[in-house]
Each structure stands twice: as structure tokens, then as C-alpha cells.
N, CA, C and O atoms as a Tinker XYZ file with bonds, in Angstrom:
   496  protein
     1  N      0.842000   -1.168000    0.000000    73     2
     2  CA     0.000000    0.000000    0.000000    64     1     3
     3  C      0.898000    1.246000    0.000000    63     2     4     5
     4  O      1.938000    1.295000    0.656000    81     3
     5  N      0.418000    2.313000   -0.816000    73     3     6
     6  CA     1.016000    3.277000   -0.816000    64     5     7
     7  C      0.922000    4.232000    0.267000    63     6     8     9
     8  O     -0.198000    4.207000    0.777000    81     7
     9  N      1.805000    5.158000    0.852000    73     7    10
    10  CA     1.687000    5.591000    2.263000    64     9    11
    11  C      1.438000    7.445000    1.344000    63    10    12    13
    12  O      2.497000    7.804000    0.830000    81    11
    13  N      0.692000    8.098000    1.220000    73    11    14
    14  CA     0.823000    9.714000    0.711000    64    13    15
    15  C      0.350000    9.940000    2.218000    63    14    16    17
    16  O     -0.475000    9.330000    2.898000    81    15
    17  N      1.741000   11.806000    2.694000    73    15    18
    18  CA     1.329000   12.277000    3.514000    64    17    19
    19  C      1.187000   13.284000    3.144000    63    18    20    21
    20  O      1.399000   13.604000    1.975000    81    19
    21  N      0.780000   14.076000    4.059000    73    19    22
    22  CA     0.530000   15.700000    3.870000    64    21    23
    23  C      1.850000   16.647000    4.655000    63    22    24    25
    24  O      2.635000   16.440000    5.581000    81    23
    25  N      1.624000   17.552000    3.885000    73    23    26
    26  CA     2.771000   18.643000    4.906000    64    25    27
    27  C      2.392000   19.159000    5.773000    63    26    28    29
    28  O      1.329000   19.745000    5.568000    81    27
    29  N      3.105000   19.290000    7.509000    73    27    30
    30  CA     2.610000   19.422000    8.478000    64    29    31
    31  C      1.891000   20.673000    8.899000    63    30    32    33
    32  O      0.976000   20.876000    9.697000    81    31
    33  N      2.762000   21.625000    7.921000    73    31    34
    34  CA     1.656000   22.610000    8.278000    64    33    35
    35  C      0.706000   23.143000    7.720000    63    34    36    37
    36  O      0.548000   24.346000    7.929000    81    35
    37  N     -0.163000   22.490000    6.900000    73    35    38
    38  CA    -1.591000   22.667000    6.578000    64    37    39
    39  C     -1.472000   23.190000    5.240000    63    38    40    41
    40  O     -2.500000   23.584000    4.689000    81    39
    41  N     -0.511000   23.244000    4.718000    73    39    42
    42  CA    -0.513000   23.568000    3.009000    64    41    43
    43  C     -1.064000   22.840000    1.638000    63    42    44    45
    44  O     -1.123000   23.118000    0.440000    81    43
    45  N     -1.574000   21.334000    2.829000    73    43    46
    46  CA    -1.808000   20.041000    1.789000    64    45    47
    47  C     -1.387000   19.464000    0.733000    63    46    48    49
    48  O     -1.910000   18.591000    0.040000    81    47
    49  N      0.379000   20.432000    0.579000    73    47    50
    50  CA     1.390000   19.409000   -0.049000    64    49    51
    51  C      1.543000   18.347000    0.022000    63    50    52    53
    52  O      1.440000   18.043000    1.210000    81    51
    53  N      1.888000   16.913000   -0.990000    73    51    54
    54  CA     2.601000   15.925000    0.042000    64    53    55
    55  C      3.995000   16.293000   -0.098000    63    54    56    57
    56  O      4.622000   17.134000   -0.741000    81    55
    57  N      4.327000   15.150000    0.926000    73    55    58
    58  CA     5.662000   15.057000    1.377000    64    57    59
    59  C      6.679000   13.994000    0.317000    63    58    60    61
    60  O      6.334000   12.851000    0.016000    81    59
    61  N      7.638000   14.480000   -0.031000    73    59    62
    62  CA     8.466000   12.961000   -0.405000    64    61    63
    63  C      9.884000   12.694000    0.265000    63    62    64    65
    64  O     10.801000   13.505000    0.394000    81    63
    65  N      9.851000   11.604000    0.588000    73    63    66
    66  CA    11.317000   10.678000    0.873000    64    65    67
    67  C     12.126000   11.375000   -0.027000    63    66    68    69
    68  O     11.578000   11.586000   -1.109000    81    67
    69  N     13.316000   11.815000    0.099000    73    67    70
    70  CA    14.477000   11.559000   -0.609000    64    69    71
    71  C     15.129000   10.721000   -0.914000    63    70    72    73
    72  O     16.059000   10.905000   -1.699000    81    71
    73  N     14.796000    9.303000   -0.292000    73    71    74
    74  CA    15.728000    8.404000    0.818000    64    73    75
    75  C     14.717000    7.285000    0.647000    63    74    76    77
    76  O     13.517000    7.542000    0.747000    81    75
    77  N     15.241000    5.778000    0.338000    73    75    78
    78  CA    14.747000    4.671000    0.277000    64    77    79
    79  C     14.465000    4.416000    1.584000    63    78    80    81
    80  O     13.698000    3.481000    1.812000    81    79
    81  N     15.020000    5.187000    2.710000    73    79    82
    82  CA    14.966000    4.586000    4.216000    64    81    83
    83  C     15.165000    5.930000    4.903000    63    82    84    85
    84  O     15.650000    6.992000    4.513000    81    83
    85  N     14.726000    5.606000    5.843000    73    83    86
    86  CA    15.025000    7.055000    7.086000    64    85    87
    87  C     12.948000    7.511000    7.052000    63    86    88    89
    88  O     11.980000    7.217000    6.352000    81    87
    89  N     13.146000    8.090000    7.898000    73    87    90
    90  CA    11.611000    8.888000    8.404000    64    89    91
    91  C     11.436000    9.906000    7.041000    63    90    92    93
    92  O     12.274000   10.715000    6.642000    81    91
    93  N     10.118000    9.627000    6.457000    73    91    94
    94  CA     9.219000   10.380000    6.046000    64    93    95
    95  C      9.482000   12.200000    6.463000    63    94    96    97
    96  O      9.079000   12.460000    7.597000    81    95
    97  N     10.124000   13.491000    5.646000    73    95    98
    98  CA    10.139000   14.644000    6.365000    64    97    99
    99  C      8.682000   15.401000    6.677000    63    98   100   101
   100  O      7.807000   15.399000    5.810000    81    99
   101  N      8.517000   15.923000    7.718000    73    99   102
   102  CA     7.037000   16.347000    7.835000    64   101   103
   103  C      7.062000   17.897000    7.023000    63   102   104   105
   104  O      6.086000   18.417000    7.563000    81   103
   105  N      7.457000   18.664000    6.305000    73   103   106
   106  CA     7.119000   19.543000    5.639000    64   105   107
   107  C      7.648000   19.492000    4.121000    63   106   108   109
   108  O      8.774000   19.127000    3.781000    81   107
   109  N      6.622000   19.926000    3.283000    73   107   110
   110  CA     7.258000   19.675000    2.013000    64   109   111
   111  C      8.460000   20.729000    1.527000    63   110   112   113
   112  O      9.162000   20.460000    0.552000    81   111
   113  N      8.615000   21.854000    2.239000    73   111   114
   114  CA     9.509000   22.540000    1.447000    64   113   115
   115  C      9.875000   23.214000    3.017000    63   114   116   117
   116  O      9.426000   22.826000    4.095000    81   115
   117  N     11.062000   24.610000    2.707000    73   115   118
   118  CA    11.807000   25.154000    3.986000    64   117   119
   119  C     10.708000   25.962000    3.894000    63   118   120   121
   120  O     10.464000   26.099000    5.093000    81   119
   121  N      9.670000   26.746000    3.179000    73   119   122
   122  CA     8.396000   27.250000    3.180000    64   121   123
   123  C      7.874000   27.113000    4.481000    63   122   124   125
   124  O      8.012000   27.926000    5.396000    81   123
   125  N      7.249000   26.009000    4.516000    73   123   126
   126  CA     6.116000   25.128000    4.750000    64   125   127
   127  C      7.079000   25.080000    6.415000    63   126   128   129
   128  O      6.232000   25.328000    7.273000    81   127
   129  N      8.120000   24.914000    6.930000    73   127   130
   130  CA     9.005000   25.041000    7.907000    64   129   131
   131  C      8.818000   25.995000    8.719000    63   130   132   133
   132  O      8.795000   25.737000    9.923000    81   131
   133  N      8.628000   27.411000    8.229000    73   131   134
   134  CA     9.313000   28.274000    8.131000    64   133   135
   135  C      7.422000   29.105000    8.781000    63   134   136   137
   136  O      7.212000   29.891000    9.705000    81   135
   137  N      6.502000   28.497000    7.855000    73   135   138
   138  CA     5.328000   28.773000    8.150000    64   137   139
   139  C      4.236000   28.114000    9.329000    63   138   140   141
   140  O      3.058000   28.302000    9.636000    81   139
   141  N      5.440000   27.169000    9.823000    73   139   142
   142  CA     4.384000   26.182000   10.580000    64   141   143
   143  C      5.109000   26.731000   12.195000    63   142   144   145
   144  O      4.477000   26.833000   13.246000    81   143
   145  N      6.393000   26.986000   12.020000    73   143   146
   146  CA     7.122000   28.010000   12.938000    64   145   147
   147  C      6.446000   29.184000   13.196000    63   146   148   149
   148  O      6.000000   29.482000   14.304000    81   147
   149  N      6.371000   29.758000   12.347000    73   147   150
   150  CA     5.334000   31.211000   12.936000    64   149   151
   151  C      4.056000   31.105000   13.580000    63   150   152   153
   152  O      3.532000   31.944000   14.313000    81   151
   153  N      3.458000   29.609000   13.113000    73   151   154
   154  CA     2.197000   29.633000   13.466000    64   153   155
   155  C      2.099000   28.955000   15.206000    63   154   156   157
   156  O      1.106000   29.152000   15.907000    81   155
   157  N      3.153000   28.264000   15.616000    73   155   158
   158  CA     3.468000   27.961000   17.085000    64   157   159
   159  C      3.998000   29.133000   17.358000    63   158   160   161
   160  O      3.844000   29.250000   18.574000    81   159
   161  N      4.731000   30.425000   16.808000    73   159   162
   162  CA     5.151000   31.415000   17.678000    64   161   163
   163  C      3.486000   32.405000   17.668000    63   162   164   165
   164  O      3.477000   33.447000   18.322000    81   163
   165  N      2.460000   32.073000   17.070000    73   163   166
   166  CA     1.395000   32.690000   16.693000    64   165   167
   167  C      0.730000   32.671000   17.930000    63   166   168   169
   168  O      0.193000   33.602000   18.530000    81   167
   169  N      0.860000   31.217000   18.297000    73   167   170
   170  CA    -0.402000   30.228000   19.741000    64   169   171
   171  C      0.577000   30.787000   20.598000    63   170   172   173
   172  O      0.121000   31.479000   21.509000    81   171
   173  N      1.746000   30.668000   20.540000    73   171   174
   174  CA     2.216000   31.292000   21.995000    64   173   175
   175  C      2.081000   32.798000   22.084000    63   174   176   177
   176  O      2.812000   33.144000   23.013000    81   175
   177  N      1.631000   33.599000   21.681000    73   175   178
   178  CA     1.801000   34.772000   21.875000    64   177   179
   179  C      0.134000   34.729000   22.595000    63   178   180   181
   180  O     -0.096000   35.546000   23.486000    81   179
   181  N     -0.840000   33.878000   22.219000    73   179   182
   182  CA    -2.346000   33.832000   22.393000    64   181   183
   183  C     -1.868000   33.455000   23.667000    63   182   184   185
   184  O     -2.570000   33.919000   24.565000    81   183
   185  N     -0.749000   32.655000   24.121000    73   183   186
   186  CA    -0.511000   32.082000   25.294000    64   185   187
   187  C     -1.185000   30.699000   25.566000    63   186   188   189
   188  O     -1.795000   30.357000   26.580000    81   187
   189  N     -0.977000   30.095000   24.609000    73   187   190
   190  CA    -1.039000   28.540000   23.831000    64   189   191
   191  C      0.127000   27.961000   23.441000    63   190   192   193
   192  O      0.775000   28.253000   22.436000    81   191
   193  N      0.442000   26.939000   24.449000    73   191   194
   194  CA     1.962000   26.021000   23.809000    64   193   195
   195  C      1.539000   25.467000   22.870000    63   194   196   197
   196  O      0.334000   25.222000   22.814000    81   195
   197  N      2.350000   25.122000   21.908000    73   195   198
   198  CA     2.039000   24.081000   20.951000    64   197   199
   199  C      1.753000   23.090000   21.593000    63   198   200   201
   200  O      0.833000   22.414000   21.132000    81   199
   201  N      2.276000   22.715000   22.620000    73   199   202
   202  CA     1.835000   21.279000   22.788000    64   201   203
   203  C      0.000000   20.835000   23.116000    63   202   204   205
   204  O     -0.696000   19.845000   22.890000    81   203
   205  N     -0.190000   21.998000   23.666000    73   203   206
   206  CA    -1.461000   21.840000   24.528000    64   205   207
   207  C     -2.864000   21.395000   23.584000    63   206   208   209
   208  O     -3.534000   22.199000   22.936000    81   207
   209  N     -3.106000   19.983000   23.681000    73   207   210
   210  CA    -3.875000   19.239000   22.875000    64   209   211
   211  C     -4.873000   18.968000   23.372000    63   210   212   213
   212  O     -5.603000   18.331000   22.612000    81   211
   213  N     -5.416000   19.217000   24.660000    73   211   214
   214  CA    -6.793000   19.125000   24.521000    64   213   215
   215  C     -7.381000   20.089000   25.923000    63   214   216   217
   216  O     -6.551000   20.332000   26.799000    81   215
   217  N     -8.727000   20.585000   26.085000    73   215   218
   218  CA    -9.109000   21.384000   27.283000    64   217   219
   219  C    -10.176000   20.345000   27.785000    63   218   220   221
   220  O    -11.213000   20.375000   27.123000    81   219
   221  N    -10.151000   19.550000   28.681000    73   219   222
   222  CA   -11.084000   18.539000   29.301000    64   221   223
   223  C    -12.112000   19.124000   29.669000    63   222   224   225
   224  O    -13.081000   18.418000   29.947000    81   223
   225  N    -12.222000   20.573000   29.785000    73   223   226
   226  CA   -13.939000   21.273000   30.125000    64   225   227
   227  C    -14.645000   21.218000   29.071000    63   226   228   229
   228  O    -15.806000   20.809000   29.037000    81   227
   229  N    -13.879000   21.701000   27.950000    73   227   230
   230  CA   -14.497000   22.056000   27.108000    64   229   231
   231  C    -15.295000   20.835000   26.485000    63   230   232   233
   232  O    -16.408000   20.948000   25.973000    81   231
   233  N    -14.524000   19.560000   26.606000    73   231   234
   234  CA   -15.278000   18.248000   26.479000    64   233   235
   235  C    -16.474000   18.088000   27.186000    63   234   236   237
   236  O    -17.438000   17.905000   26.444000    81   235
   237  N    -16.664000   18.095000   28.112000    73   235   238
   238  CA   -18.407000   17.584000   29.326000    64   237   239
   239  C    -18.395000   19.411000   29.659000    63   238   240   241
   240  O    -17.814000   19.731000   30.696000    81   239
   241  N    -18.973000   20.479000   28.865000    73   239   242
   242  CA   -19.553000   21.541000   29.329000    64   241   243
   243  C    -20.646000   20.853000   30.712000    63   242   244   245
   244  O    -21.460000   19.931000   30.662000    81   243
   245  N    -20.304000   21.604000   31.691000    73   243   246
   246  CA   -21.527000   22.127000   32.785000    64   245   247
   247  C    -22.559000   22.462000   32.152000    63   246   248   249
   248  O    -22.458000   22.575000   30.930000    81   247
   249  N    -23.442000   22.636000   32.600000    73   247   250
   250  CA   -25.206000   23.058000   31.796000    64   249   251
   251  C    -24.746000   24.077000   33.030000    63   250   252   253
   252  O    -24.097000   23.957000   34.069000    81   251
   253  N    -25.619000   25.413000   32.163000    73   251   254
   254  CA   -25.580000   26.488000   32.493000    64   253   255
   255  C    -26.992000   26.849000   33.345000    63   254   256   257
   256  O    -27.952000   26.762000   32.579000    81   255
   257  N    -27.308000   27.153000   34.440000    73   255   258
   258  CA   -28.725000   27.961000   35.051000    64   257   259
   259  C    -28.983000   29.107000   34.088000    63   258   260   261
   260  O    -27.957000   29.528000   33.553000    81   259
   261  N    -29.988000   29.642000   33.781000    73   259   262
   262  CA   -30.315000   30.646000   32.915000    64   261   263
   263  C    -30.830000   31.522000   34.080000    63   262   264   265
   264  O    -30.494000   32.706000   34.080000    81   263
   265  N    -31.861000   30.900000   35.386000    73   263   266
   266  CA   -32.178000   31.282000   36.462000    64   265   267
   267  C    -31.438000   31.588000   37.917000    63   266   268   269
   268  O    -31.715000   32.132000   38.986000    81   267
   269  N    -30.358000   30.919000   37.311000    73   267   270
   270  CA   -29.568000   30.875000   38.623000    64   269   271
   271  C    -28.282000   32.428000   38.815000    63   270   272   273
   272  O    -27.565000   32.742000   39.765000    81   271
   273  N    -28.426000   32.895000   37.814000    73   271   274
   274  CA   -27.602000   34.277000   37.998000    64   273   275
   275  C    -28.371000   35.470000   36.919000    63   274   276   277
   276  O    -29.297000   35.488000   36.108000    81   275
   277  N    -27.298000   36.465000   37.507000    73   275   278
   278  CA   -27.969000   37.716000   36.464000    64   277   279
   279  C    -27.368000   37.618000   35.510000    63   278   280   281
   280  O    -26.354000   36.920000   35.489000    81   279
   281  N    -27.819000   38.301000   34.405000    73   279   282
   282  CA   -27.873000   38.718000   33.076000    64   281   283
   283  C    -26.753000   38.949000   32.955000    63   282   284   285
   284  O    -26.184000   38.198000   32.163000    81   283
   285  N    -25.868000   40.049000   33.631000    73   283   286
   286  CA   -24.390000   40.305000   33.403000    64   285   287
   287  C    -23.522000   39.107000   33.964000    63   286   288   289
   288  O    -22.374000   39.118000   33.521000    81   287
   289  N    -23.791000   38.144000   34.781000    73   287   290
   290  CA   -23.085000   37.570000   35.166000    64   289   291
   291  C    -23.156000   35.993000   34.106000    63   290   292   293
   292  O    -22.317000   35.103000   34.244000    81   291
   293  N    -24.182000   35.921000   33.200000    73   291   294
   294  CA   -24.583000   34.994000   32.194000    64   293   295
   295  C    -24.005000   35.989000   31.047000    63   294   296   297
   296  O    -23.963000   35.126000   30.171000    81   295
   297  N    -23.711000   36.710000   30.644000    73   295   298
   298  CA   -22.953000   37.737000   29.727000    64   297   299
   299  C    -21.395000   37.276000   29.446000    63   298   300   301
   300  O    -20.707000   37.053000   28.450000    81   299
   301  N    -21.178000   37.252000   31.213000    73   299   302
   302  CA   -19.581000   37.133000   31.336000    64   301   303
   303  C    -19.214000   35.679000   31.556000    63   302   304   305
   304  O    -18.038000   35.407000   31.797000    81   303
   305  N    -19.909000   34.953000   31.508000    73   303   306
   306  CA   -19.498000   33.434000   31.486000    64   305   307
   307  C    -19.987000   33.090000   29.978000    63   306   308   309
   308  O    -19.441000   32.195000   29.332000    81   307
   309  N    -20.682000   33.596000   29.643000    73   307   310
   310  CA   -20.567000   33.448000   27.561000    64   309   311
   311  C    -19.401000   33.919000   27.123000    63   310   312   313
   312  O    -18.829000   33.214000   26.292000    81   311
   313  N    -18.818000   35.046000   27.490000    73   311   314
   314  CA   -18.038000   35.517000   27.058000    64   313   315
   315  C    -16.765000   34.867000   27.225000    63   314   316   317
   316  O    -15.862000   34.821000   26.389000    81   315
   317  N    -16.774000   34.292000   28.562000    73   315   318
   318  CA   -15.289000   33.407000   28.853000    64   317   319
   319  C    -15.532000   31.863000   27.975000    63   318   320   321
   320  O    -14.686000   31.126000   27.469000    81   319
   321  N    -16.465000   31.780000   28.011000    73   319   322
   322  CA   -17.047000   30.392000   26.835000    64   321   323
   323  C    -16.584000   30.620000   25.606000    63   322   324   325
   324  O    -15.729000   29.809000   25.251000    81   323
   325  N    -16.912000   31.602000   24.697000    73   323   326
   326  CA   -16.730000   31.744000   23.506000    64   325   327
   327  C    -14.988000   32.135000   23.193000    63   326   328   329
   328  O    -14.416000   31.831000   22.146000    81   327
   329  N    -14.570000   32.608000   23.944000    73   327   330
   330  CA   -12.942000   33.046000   23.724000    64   329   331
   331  C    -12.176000   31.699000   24.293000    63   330   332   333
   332  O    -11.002000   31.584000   23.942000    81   331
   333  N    -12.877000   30.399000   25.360000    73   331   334
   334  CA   -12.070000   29.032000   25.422000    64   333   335
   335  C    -12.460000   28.343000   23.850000    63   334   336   337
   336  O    -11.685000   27.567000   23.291000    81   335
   337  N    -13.875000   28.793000   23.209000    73   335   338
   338  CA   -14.467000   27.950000   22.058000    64   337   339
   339  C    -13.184000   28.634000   20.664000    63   338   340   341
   340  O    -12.709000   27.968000   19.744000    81   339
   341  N    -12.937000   30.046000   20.958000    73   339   342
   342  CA   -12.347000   30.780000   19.902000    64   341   343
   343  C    -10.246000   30.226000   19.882000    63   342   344   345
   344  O     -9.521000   30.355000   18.895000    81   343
   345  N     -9.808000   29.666000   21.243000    73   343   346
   346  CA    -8.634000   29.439000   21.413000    64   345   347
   347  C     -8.960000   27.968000   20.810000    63   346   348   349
   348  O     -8.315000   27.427000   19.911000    81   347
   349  N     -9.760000   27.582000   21.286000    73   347   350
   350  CA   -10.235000   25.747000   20.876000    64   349   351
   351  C     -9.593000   25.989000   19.166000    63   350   352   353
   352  O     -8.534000   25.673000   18.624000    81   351
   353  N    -10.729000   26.644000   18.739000    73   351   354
   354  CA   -10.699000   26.506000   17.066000    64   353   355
   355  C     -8.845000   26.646000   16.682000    63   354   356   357
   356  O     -8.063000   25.820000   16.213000    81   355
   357  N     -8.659000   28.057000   17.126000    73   355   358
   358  CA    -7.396000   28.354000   16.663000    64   357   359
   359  C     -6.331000   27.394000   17.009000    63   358   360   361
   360  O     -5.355000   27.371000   16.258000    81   359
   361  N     -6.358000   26.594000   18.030000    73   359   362
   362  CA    -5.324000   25.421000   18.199000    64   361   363
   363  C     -5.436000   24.320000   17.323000    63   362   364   365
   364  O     -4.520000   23.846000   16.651000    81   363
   365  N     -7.044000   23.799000   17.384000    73   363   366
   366  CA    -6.957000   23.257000   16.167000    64   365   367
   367  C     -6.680000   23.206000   14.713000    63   366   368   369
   368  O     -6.767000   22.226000   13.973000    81   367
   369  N     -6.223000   24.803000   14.333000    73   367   370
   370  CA    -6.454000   24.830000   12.976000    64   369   371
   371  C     -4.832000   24.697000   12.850000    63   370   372   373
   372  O     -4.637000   24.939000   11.659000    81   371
   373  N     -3.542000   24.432000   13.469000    73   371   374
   374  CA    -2.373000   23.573000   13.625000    64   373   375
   375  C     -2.448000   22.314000   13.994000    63   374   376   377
   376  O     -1.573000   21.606000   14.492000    81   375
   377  N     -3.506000   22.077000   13.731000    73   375   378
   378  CA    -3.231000   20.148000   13.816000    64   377   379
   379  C     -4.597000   19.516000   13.173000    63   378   380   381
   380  O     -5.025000   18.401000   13.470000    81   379
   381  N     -5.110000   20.268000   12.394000    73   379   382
   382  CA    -6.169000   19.126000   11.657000    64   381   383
   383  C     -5.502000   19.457000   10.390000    63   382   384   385
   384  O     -4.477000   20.044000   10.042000    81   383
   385  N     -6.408000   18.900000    9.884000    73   383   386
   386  CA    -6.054000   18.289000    8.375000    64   385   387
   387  C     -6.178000   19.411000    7.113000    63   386   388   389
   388  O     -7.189000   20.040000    7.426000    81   387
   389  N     -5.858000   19.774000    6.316000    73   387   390
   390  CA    -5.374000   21.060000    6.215000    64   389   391
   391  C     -6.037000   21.374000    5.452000    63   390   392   393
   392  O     -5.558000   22.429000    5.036000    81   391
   393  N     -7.409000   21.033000    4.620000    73   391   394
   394  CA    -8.861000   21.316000    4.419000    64   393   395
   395  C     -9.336000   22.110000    4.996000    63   394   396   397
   396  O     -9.768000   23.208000    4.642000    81   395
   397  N     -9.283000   21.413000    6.370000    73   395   398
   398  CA    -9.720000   22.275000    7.751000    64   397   399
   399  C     -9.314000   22.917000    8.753000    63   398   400   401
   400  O     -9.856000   23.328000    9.779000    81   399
   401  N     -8.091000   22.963000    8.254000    73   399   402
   402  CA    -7.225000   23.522000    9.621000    64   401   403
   403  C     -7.346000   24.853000    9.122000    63   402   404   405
   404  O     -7.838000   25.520000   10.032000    81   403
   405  N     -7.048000   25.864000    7.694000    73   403   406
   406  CA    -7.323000   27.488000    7.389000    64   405   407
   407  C     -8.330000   27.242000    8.280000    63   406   408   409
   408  O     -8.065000   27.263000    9.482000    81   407
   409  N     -9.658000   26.967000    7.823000    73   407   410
   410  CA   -10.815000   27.206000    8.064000    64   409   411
   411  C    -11.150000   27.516000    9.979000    63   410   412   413
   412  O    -11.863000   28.460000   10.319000    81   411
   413  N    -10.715000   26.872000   10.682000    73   411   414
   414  CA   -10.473000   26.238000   12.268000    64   413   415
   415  C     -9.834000   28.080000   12.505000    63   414   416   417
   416  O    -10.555000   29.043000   12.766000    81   415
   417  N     -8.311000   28.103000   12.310000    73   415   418
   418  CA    -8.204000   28.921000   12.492000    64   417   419
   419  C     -8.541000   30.648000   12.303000    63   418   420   421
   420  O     -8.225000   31.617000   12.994000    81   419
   421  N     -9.346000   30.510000   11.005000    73   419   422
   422  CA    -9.867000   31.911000   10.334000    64   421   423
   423  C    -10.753000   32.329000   11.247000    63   422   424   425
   424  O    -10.823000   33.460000   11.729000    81   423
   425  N    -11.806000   30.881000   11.605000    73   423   426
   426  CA   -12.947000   31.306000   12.893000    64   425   427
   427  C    -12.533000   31.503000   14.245000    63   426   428   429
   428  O    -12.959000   32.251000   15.125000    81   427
   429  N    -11.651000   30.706000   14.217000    73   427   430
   430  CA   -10.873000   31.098000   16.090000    64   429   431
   431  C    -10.644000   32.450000   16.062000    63   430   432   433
   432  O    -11.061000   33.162000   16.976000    81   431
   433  N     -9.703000   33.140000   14.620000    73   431   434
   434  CA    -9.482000   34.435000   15.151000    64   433   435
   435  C    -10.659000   35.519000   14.835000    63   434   436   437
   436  O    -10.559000   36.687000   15.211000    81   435
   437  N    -11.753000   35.039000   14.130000    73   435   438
   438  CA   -12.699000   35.935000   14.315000    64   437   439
   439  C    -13.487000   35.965000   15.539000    63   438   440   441
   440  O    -13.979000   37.040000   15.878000    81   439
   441  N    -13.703000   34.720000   16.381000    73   439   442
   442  CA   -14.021000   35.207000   17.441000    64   441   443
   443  C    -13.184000   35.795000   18.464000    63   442   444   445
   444  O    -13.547000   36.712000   19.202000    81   443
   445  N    -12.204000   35.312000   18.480000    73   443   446
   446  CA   -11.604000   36.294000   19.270000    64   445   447
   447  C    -11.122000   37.917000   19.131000    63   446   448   449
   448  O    -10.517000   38.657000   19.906000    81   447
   449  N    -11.669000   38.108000   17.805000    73   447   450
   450  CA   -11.108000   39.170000   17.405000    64   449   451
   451  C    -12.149000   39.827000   17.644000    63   450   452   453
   452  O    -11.749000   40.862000   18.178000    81   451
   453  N    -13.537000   39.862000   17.552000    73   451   454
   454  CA   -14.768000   40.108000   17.656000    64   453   455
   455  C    -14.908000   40.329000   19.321000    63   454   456   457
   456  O    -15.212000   41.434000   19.771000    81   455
   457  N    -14.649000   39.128000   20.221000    73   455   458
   458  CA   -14.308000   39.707000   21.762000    64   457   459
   459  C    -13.679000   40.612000   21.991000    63   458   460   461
   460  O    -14.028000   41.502000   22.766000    81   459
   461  N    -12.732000   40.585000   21.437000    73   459   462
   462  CA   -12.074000   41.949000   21.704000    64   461   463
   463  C    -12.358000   43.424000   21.331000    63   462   464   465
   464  O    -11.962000   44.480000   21.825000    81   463
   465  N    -13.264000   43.110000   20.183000    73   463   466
   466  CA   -13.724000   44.589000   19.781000    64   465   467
   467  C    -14.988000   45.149000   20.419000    63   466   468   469
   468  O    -15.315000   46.326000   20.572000    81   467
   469  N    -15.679000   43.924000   20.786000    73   467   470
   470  CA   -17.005000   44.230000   21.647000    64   469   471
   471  C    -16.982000   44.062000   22.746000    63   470   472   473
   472  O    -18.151000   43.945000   23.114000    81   471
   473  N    -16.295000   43.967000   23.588000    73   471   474
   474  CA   -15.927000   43.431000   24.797000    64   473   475
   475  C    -14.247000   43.667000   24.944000    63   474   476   477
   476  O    -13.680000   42.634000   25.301000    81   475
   477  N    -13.695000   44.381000   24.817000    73   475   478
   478  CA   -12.598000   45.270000   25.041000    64   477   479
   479  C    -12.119000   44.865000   26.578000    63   478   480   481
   480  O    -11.246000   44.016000   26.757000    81   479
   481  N    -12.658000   45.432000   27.469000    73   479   482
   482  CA   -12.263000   45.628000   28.754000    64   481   483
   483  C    -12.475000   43.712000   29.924000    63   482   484   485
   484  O    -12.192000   43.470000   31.097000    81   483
   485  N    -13.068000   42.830000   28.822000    73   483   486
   486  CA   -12.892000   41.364000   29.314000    64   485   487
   487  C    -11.890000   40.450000   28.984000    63   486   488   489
   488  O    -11.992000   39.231000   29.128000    81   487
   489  N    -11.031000   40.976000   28.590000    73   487   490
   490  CA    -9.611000   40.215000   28.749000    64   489   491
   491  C     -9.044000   39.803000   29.876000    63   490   492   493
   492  O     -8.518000   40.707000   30.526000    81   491
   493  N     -8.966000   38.530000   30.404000    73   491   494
   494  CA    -8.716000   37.760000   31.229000    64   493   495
   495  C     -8.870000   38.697000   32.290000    63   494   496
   496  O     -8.698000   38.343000   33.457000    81   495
């Protein structure tokens, strides 16, 4: 069976061996290197390691009271929701499949970019 990979950072190049033997390189060109580098110096600046692969809340959400607090205080727990949902996307869009990984990240940074313009003063 034939093994085709993709280039790691979401360009949906494949990759080729140079080499009858040795590891498969994960980027197709010093490009593709060079771009997948900026995009881990990108998450860390969000204050996202590359490594950080999954948020276990975000898996089993709490159910929310609609009755159980005020309006501003259901405001500001949407708001901390949607900017963990907006870091979610953007981490993912460095590690899915590169169809979907632009896409992952274009929406991560619109919501977060959108928090920030409407909600200015709720940064952590």
C-alpha cells in the first residue's frame, strides 16, 4: 500500500522521501518550515503552547442555570465560553487536516477578534 502524507503545516502538499529509508520529512519545502514556525510562535503569543492538545472542560460543558444568575453575570461566562471555544478553534487549525485547519483557524481568530472589539475591557 502506498503511504501519501501531507505537509505538516496545513498547506496540503505531500511530502516525499528523498531516501529509500530514514523517516518520512514532515514539511514539504523550507516554506512550509518556516510557516508552521510562525504559526506555534502565533499560539504562543495567544498564550497557547504548541503542545497543549486538549481542554477537558471544554469536552463535558456544565449546563448552564439561565435562572440561577444575572444577566451580566450569564454575559460574562458566555463571554469566557466563547474566547475558550475561539482558542479551541485556533489550536486546532495547527493540527487538523489542512482542508480544515485554514478554516479552524480563520474562525478562532474571528471570534476572538470580535471579543475583543465588543468586549474590550474582558480580557482575562
Amino acid at each position: 500500500m502506498v503511504e501519501i502524507r501531507k505537509c505538516a503545516c496545513g498547506c496540503g502538499l505531500e511530502t516525499e522521501r528523498k531516501a529509500k529509508t530514514g523517516r518520512r520529512p514532515l514539511y514539504a519545502t523550507n516554506a512550509c518550515r518556516v510557516r508552521a514556525l510562525r504559526r506555534r510562535r502565533a499560539l504562543e503569543n495567544l498564550g497557547l503552547a504548541p503542545e497543549f492538545e486538549a481542554i477537558p472542560d471544554l469536552a463535558k460543558p456544565e449546563p448552564v442555570s439561565v435562572s440561577a444568575s444575572s444577566a451580566d453575570e450569564q454575559v460574562a461566562r458566555s463571554i469566557l465560553e466563547a474566547r475558550a471555544i475561539g482558542y479551541a478553534f485556533t489550536r486546532l487549525g495547527t493540527s487538523a487536516r489542512p482542508e480544515l485547519g485554514w478554516r479552524a483557524t480563520k474562525v478562532g481568530n474571528a471570534i476572538l477578534s470580535a471579543l475583543a472589539e465588543f468586549f474590550p475591557n474582558s480580557e482575562r
